[in-house]
N, C-alpha and C positions, 0 to 999 in steps of 0.2 A: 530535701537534703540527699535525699539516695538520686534523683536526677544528678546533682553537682559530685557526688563520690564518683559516679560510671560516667561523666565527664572527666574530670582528673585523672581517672585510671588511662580513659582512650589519650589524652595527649601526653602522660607519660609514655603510655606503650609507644605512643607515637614518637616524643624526643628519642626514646634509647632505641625504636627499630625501622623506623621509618626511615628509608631510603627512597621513597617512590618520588620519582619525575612526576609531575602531575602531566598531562599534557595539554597543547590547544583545545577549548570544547569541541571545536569542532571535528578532534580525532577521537577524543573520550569515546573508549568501549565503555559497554556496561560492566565488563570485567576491572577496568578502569573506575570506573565511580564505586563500585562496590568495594575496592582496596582504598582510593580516596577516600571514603565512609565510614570505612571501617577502622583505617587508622589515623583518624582524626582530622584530614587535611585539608575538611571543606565539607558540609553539612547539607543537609536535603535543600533547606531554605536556601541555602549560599549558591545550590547550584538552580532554582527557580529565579533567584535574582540578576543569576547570568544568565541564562535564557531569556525570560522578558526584555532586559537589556536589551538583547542581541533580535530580538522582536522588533521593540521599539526603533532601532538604531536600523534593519533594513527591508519593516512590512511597506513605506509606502512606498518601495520601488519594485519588490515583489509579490507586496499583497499575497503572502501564503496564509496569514495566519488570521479569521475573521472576529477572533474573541480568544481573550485569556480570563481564564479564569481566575475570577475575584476572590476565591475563596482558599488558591494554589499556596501559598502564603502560612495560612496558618491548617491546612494539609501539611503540608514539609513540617513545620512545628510539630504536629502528632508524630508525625513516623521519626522526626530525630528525637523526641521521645524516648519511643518504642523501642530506639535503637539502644540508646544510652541504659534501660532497665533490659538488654539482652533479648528483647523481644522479634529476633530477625524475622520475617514471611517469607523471604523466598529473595531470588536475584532481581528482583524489580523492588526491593523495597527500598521508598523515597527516592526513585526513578520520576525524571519530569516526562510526559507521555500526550504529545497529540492525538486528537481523535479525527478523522476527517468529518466533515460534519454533514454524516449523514447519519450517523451512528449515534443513538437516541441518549441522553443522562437528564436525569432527572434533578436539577440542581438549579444555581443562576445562571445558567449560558442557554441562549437557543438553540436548538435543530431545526434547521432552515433548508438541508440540500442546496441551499443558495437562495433559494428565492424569500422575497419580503412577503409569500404568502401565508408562511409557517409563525414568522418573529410574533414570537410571545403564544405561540402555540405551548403547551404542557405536555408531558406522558404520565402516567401513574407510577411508572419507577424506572429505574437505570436499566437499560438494556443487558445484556445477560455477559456479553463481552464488556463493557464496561464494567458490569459486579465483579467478573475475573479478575477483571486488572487491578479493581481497586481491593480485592482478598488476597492479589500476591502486593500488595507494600506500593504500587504504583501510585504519582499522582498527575490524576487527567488536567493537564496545563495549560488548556485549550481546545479550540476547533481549528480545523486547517481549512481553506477554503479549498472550492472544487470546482466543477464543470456542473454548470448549474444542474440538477437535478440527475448527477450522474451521467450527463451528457445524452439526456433522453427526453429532451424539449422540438431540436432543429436539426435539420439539416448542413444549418449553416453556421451552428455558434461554434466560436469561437476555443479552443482547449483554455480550461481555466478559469474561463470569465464566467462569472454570476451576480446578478445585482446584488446581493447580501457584501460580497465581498469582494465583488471588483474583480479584472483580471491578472489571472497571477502568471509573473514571468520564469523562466529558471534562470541561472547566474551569471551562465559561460557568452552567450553575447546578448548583445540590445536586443530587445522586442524577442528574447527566443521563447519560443512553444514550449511549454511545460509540459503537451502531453496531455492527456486525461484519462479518467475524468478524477483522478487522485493526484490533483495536480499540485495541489499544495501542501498534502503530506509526502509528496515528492521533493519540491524546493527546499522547503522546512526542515526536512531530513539532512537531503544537503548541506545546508546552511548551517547545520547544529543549533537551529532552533528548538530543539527539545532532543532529547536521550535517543528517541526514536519516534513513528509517529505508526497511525492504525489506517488503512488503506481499506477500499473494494474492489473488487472485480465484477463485470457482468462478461464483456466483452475485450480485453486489453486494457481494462482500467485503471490497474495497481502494477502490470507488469511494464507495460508503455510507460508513465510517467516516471518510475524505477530508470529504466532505462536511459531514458532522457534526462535524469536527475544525476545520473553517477553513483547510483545505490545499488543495495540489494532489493529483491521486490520476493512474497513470497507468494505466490497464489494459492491456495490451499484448494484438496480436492471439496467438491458441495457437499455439504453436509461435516468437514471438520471442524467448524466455527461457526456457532447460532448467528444465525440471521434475525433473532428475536430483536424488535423496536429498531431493526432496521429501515430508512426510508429506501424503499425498495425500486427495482428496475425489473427484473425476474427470479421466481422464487426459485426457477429448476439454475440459473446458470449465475443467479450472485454467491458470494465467498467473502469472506471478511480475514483480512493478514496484515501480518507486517509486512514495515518500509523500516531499512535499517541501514545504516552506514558499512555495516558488515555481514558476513552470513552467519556467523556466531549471534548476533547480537540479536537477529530477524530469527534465529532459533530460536532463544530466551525468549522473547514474545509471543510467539507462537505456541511456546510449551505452556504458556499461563491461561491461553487463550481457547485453544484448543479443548472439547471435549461435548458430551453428551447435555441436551438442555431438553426437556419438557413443552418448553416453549417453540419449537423448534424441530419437527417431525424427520427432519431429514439428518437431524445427528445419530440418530437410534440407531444407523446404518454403523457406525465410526467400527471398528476392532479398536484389540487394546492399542494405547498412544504408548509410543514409542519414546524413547530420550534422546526428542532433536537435538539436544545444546551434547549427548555423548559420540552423536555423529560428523561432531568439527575434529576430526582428527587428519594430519598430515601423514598420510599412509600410501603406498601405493592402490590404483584402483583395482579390483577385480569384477568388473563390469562389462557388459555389453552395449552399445551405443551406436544409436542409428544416426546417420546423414543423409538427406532426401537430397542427390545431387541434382535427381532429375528437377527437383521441384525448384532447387535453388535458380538452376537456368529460366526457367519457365517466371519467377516469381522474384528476379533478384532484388539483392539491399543498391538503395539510390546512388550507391557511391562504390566504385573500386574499393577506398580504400576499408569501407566497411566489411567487404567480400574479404580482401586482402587478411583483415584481423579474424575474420573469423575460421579463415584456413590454417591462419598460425594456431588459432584453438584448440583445433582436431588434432595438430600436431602437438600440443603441450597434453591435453588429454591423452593421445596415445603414448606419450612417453611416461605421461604417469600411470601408466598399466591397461588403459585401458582398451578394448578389444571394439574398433571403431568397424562397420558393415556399411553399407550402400540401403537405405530403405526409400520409400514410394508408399505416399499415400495425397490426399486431393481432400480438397471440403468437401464433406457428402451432401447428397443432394443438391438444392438448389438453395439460391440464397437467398431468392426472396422471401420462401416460405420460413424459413429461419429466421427473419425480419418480423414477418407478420408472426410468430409464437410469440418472437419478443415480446412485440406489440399487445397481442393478447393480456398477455403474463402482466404487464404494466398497468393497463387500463384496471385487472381485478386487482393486482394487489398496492398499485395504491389507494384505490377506495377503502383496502384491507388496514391501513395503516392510517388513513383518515378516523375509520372506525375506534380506533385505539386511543385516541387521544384524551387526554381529561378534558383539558381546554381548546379551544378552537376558532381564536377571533374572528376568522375571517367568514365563518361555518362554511367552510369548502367540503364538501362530501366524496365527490368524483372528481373524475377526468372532464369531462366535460365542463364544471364550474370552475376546474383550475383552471383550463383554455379561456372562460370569460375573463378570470379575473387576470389573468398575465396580461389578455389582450386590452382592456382598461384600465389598468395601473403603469401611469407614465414609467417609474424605478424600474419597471422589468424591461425597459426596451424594447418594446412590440411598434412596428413593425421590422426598427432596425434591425433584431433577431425573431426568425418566426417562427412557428409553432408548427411546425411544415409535419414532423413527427406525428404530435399530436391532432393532428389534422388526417392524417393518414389512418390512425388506426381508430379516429370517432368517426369519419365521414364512408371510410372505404373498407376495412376491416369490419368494426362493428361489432366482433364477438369476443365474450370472456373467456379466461380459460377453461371454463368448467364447459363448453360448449363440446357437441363431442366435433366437430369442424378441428378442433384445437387437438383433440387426443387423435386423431388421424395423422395427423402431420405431424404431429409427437412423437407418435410410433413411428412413420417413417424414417423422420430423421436419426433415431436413434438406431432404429436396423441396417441404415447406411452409412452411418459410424463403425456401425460394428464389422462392416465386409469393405468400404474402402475410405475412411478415415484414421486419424491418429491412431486410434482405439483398435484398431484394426493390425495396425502397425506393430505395434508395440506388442500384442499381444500372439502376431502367427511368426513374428520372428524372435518372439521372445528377449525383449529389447528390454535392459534398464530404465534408458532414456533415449529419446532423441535430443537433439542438437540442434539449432537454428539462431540467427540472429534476432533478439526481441523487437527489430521492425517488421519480423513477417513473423515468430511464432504465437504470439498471441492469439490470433484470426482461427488456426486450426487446432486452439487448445481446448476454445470453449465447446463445441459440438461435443467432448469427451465427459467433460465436469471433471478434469484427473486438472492434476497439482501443475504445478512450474514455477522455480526460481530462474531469476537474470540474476546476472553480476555486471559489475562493470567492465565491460571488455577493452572501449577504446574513443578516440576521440577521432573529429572528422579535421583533418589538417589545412594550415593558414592557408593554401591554395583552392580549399574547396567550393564549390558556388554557391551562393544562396538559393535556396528553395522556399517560398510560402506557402503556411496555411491559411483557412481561414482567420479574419480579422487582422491580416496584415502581420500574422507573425512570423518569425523565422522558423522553419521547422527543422533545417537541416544548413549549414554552413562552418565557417571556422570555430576550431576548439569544441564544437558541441559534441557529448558524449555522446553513446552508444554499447548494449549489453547485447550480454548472451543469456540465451534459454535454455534451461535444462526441462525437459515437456516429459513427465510417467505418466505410467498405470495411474487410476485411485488408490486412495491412500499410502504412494510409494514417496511421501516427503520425507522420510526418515534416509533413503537412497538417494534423494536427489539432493539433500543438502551436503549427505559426503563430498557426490562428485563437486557440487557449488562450492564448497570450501577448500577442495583439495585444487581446484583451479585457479581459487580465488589468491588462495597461498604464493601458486607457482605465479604467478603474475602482479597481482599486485596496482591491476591500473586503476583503480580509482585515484590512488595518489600521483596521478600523474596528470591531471586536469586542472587549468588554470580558470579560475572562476574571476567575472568582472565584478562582481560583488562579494565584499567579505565585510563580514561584521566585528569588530575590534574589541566587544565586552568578553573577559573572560572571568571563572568562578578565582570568586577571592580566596585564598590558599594560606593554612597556617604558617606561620615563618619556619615549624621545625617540619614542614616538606618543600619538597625543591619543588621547582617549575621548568617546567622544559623548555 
């Protein structure tokens, strides 16, 4: 009875005040659903039923999404609940929310990183960022497919494509590169298959596919978001963030997410969290802000017209206040030994992650037995995709990270971060941020371990040429997007999502991107709110 009183109450409130436009899902802010919610206009379950929908209606032409969860259904049920007796959690509650699936939960869905070598593997509980999400009101809706194993198998696979889940496309033309290796909480995003979705980084892997997707990407510095029942790539340079249709909305995620874990040694570093969702504000900037011209000649974007958008950027930044410099910096050191930490970092810690598990059909322990079994199980694709990676750091590398071979070239590269990399940068000019198109800054963000959002900046126009990547796909051609980076210090994401919002503001391009796929379910809406 008191569930149907605090129903009747919400749709009266709702007849006599409700004015809200619902809108398309696929523009749905979380600030949007949470007003929809709150004043009666469409229910946690109503908007799980329009997402599946829109799932079902256009996974087998993008394959972003590798499992919905079976249980999503009567999750929405608890939190609209919870809602109806007053019990809010936060701006994510009965928020529908991807996970990329590498990101471990303990429930009926697999963690696979892609491969059929995990399916029906177990953990002993929910990873620590899923416990977040699911303690702010969120419900986890799914797995997003990816670049199989974080795109740390080959040389040569493919962005997107993993046998668990197929290759996934993004929207704006045929056969185009999602990106990786968050390739499908990038689409997904896009598409408004879920609220928002949960992305990684090692190397360009949350901020790339963002990019190419027409989102926001947040990379958070290492250590602001546990990597605990992560299926990992590297413990010194993965990061766990949102993917968000807006910079506001990749705030609110990020604020849930974000904090100190047990689990997870390298959170103990964080200072106090700031209130990313009170740094979306439309204000003039008073910032500092680097442009590597030199670097951009030396390193340019594949297209004029991407140089072209990114020069209007500096120019709409600096009319929003802010104080634009000339900076210089290079990848420190070398790159191969940057490869080979990689490398290291992989080999231990996914034995590390092996170790963890409750179940383990395949009893895979190492690296070494996962290369057997990829290489004899027809579903992985061996030798059409090959282990070329994995080959490299069992046959020719050979040592873990605890080796001190590994803490040498550790220390190097770190000290030459610090005198001519980013970090370097940022710090002897006293730079808020740098600036770069997210087709080159990714590459010199990771040697820092500091933060970066992209936005949507622009798209590549009907005259452009086509370019491939591997497996035949378009990587660069007509209508395809393209973002900007904002690249700090560590732990300066509280600054750099002003500047991402205050530009996101003045510009506004995501909405200007014509997608060849759009999905037609939207959330059923009560009759006393309008629809847009």
């Amino acid at each position: 009875m008191a569930l149907l009183r605090a129903l009747s109450v919400a749709v009266a409130f709702c007849s006599i005040a409700s004015g809200f436009a619902v809108p398309n899902v696929v523009d749905l802010t979380l600030d949007d659903i949470q007003r929809g919610l709150q004043e009666g206009c469409f229910s946690s379950e109503a908007l799980v039923e329009a997402y599946t929908g829109r799932i079902g209606e256009v996974n087998g032409m993008v394959q972003a999404v590798t499992e919905v969860n079976p249980d999503a259904i009567k999750i929405a049920k608890q939190l609209d609940q919870e809602r109806a007796e007053n019990k809010i959690r936060g701006p994510l509650h009965g928020v529908p929310i991807l996970l990329k699936n590498n990101l471990a939960t303990k429930d009926a869905m697999n963690n696979t990183a892609g491969s059929h070598a995990l399916i029906g593997a177990t953990v002993p509980r929910d990873s620590t960022v899923v416990n977040k999400l699911r303690d702010a009101g969120a419900i986890i809706l799914g797995k997003a497919n990816l670049s199989q194993w974080s795109f740390y198998r080959s040389f040569d696979l493919p962005s997107g494509w993993s046998s668990h889940g197929g290759q996934v496309h993004g929207a704006y033309h045929d056969n185009q590169d999602p990106n990786g290796s968050s390739s499908g909480s990038g689409s997904a995003t896009d598409l408004g298959l879920a609220a928002a979705c949960i992305g990684t980084e090692t190397w360009g892997s949350l901020l790339g596919p963002s990019h190419r997707n027409n989102i926001v990407g947040i990379k958070p510095t290492v250590g602001l978001t546990s990597r605990d029942l992560l299926i990992p790539v590297s413990e010194h340079l993965d990061t766990v963030g949102p993917m968000a249709r807006t910079v506001k909305d990749a705030a609110y995620v990020l604020q849930a997410i974000a904090g100190q874990d047990t689990n997870d040694n390298y959170t103990s570093a964080i200072p106090a969290i700031p209130d990313y969702v009170a740094a979306c504000k439309n204000e003039s900037l008073n910032v500092k802000i680097g442009v590597p011209w030199k670097l951009l000649a030396q390193v340019p974007p594949s297209s004029s017209a991407e140089l072209n958008a990114f020069n209007e950027s500096v120019r709409v930044l600096q009319e929003a206040g802010a104080t634009i410099v000339d900076t210089d910096f290079t990848f420190p050191g070398n790159m191969d030994d940057f490869i080979t930490m990689l490398s290291s970092d992989f080999m231990t810690n996914i034995a590390g992650y092996f170790a963890k598990l409750a179940t383990n059909p395949n009893n895979i322990t190492d690296l070494r037995q996962l290369r057997e079994y990829t290489k004899t199980t027809p579903v992985e694709q061996f030798p059409q995709f090959s282990v070329s990676l994995w080959d490299n750091v069992i046959d020719n590398i050979g040592f873990p990270n605890t080796d001190p071979r590994f803490w040498t070239m550790f220390q190097s590269l770190t000290a030459m971060e610090k005198t001519q990399g980013l970090q370097f940068a940022l710090e002897s000019q006293q730079l808020n941020a740098v600036v770069l198109p997210t087709s080159i800054g990714p590459q010199f963000l990771a040697p820092s371990g500091g933060p970066g959002v992209t936005v949507p900046m622009g798209f590549y126009p009907e005259s452009a040429p086509i370019t491939n990547s591997p497996g035949d796909l378009v990587d660069t051609g007509p209508a395809i997007p393209f973002g900007l980076s904002f690249l700090g210090p560590r732990w300066s994401e509280e600054q750099l999502i002003k500047m991402a919002y205050v530009y996101e503001q003045r510009t506004q391009a995501r909405g200007q991107g014509k997608r060849k796929v759009n999905p037609n379910t939207e959330v059923k809406v009560a009759a006393v709110c309008q629809k847009s």
